[in-house]
C-alpha positions as a Markdown table, in Angstrom:
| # | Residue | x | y | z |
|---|---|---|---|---|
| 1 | Unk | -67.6 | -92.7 | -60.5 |
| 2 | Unk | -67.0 | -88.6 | -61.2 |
| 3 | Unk | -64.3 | -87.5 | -58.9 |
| 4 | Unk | -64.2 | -83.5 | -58.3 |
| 5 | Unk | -61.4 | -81.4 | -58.0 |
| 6 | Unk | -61.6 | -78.0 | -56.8 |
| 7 | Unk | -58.4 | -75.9 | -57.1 |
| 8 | Unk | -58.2 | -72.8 | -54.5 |
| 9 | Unk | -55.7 | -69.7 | -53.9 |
| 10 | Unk | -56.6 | -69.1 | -50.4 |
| 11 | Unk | -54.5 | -65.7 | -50.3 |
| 12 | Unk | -53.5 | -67.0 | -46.8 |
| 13 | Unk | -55.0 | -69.0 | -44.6 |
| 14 | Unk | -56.9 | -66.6 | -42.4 |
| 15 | Unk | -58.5 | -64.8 | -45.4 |
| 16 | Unk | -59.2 | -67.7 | -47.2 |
| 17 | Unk | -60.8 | -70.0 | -44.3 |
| 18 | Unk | -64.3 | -68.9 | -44.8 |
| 19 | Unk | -64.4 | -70.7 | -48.4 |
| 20 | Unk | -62.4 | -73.6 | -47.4 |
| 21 | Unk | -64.8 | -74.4 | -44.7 |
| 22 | Unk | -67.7 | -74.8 | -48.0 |
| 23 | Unk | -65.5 | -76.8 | -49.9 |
| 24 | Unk | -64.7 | -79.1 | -46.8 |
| 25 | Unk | -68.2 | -79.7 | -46.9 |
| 26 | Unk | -68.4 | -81.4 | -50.6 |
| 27 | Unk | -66.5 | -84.5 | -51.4 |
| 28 | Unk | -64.0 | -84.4 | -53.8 |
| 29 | Unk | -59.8 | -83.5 | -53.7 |
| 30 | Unk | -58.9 | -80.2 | -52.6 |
| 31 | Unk | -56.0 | -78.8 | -53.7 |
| 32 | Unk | -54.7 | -75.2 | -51.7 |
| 33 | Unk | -52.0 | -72.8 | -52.8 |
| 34 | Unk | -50.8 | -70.0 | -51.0 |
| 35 | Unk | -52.2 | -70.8 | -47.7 |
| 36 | Unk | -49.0 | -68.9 | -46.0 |
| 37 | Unk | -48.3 | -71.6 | -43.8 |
| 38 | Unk | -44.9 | -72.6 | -42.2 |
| 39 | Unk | -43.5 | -76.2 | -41.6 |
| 40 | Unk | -44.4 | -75.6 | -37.9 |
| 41 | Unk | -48.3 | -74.7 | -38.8 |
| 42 | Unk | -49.2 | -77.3 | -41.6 |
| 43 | Unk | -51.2 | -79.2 | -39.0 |
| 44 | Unk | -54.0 | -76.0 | -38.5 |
| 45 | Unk | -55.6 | -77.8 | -41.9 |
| 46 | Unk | -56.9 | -80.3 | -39.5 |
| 47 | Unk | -59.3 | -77.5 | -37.8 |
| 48 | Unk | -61.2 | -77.7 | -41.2 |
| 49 | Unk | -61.3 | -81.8 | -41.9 |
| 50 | Unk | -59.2 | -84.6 | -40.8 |
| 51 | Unk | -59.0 | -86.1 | -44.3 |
| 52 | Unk | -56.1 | -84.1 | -45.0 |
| 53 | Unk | -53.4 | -86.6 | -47.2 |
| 54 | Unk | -50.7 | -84.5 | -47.1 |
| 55 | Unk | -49.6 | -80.7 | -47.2 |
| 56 | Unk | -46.7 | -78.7 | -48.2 |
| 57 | Unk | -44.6 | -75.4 | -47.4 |
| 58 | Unk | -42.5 | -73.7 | -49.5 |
| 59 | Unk | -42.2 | -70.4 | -47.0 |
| 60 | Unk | -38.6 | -71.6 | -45.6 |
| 61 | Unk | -35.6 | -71.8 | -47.7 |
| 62 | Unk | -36.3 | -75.6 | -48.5 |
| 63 | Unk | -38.9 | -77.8 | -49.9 |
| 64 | Unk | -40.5 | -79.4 | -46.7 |
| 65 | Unk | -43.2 | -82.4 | -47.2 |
| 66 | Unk | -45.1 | -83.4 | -44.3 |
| 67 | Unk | -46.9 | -86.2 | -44.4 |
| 68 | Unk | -50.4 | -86.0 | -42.3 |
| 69 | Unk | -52.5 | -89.0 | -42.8 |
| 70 | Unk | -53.1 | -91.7 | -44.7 |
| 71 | Unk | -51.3 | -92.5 | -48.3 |
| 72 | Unk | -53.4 | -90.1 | -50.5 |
| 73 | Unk | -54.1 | -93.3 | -53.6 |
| 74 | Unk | -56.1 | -95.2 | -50.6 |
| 75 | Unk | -58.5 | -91.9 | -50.1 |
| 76 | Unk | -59.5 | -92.3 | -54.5 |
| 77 | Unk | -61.6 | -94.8 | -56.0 |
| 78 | Unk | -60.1 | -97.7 | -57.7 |
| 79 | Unk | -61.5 | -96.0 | -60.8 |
| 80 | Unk | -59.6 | -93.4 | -60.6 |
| 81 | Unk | -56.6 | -94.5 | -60.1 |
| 82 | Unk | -56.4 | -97.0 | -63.3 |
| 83 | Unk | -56.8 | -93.9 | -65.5 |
């Protein structure tokens, strides 16, 4: 089984929402950067699908990991994984 990976600079959340909410819509892994979001706002990435693993800031002075959902190796095919 193919797994996709799509790989998008959103240039900030609100500019980049519009092509986020076309990718949401194809299965595969979705990896963001620049989204501009604080510790305080990760969780606005649920307005645009639930299956968020987890998500990242790196706008405060430390590296802050917040863990959203489920552990991110259950979400991928068994496949995938033994690579």
């Amino acid at each position: 089984m193919a797994v996709s990976i799509y790989s998008y600079n959103m240039h900030g959340l609100n500019l980049g929402q519009h092509v986020l909410r076309e990718l949401c819509k194809v299965e595969g892994i979705i990896l963001l950067q620049d989204h501009w979001l604080g510790p305080d706002d990760l969780n606005s990435i649920y307005a645009f699908s639930s299956d968020v693993c987890f998500a990242t800031s790196a706008i405060c002075n430390e590296f802050v990991v917040v863990c959203l959902e489920a552990d991110p190796l259950e979400m991928l095919p068994s496949s995938f994984i033994d690579l």
